[in-house]
N, C-alpha and C positions, 0 to 999 in steps of 0.2 A: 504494500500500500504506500504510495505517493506521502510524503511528509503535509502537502497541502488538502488533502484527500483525508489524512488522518484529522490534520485540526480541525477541519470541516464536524467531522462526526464526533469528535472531542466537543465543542463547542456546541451539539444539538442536545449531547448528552447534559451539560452542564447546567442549562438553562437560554431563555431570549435575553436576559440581559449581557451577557458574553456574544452572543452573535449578533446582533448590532452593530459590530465593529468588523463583522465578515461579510468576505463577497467572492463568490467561486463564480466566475464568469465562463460562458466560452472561448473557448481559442485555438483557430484554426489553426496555428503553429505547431502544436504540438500534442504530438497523438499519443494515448495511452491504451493502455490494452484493456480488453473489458472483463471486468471484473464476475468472480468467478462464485461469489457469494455474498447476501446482505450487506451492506456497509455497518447496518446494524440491525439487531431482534429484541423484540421482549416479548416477555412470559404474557398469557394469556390476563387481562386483568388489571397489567402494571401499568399502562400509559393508554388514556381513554383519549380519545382523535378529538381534536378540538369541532365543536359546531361549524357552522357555514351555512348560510342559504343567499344564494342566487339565482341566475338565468341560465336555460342552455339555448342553444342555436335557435330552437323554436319560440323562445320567448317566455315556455314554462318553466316554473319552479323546479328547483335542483336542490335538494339539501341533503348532509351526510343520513341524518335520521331517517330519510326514507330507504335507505339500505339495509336496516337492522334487519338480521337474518342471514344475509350474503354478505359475501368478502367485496370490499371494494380497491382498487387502487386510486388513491389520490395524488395526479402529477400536475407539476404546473409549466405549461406552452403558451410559446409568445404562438397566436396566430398567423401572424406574420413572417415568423421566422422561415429561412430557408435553408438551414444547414440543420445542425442536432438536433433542434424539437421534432422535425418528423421523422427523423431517425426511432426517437427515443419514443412517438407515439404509436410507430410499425411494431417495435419490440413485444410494447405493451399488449397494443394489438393481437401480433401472434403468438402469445403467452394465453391468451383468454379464450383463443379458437381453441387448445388446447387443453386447459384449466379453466374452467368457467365461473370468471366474475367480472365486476362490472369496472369500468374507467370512467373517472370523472378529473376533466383538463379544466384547472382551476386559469385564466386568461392570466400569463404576465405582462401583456402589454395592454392598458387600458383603453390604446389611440385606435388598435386592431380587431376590436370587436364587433363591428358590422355581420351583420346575420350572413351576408355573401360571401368576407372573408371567411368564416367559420364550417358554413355548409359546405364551401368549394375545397377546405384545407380536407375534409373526410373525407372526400370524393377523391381527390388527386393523391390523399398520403393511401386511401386504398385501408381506411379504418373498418371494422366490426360495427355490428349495429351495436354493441358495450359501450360503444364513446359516446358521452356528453361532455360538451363544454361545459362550464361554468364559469358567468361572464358576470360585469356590472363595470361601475365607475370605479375609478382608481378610488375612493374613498370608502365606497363596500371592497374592493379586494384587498389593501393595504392590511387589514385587519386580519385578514384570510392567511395570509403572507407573512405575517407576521408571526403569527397562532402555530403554523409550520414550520417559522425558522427560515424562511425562504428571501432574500436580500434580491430586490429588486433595483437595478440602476439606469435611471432614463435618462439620458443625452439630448437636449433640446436646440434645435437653431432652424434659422432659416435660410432656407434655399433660395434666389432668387427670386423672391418674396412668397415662399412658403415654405411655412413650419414644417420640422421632421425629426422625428422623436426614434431615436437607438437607443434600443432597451439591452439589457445584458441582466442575467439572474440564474441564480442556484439551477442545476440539473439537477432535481431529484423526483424521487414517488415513494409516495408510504403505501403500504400493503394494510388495511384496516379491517379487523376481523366483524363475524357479523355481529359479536355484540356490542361494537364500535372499539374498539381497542387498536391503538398501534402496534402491529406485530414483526414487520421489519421497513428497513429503509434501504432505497438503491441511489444508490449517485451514478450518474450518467461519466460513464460507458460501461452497461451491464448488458447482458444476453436477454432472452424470452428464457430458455433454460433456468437461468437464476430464479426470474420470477415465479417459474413455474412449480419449479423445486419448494419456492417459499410456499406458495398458494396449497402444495399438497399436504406440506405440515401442516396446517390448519388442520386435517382432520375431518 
C-alpha cells in the first residue's frame, strides 16, 4: 500500500476532523496497481453509514434508508468526469451483474448534474439498471461528502467569458450492509473481484 493510500485510510479511521486537511485527487501521471482487497472492513454493527437523501437522474427520491434489507455501494462520481469515474463506475457495475446489490453515485460535481448529463453518463459508461445517481446542490451534497470523509476540490474561472468549474475528489465507495452499517471501503484503483469478494462476506 502507497504511503499516500495508507494516510488516506488512517485518517477515515481517525475521524472528519483529521480529514479536512486531506485531499487524494486524480492523476493521470501516475499509475498504481489495483488493489487487491478493502482499503478497509468492519465488523457487522460497528460503523452505521451516515443518512442522505437526494435526487436520482429521474428526479425521484434516493435515500440510504430505502435500502434496508440489501447491500448497497455508496460511491461518489463527478458526472462529468472523463477519465477514472467511469472506470471506477464499470467496476462497480460488473461487480453487481455478479453479486447482486445496488449502487448509488453520490454527484461530486454540483455544476454537472443536468438530468442529460447523468442519463447519457449510464448509457455511454454501459451501467446496470443498480445505478442511481444521487444528485442536489453543492449545499445538500457538501454535507453528504463530508458524512463520508470525501474532500471535494473545485477550481473556478473563466473562459472567454464563461465560467468553468475542475473539480478533483477522493476515489472511493463504501460497501453498506443491509442493516445500514459500513462494512468495507475501496479507494480507486480496485477490481469488480474485490468488491465482489467483499459483497459475499456479507453472508
Amino acid at each position: 500500500m502507497s504511503a499516500k493510500r495508507l494516510l488516506w485510510v488512517l485518517v477515515l479511521l481517525v475521524g472528519p476532523g483529521t480529514a479536512a486537511g486531506l485531499l487524494v485527487l486524480r492523476s493521470s501521471s501516475q499509475a498504481s496497481p489495483s488493489a487487491s482487497a478493502p482499503a478497509a472492513t468492519w465488523a457487522a454493527g460497528e460503523r452505521p453509514a451516515p443518512a442522505f437523501r437526494l435526487r436520482d437522474q429521474n428526479g425521484t427520491a434516493v435515500s440510504l434508508a430505502a435500502y434496508r434489507g440489501r447491500p448497497v455501494l455508496v460511491t461518489f462520481i463527478d458526472p462529468l468526469c472523463r477519465d477514472y469515474c467511469p472506470l471506477e463506475a464499470k467496476v462497480l457495475s460488473d461487480a453487481v451483474a455478479r453479486q447482486p446489490a445496488a449502487i448509488v453515485a453520490v454527484s461530486a460535481n454540483p455544476y454537472g448534474n443536468a438530468a442529460a448529463n447523468l442519463r447519457q453518463d449510464i448509457v455511454k459508461w454501459r451501467l446496470t439498471s443498480a445505478f442511481r445517481w444521487a444528485v442536489g446542490s453543492r449545499a445538500q451534497l457538501s454535507p453528504v461528502w463530508d458524512a463520508y470523509h470525501v474532500q471535494v476540490l473545485v477550481l473556478s474561472k473563466t473562459v472567454a467569458g464563461v465560467r468553468v468549474h475542475q473539480v478533483a475528489h477522493t476515489e472511493a465507495a463504501y460497501l453498506i450492509d443491509g442493516a445500514g452499517h459500513e462494512r468495507a471501503l475501496f479507494v480507486w484503483p480496485y477490481t469488480a473481484d474485490t468488491v465482489v469478494h467483499a459483497l459475499k462476506s456479507l453472508g
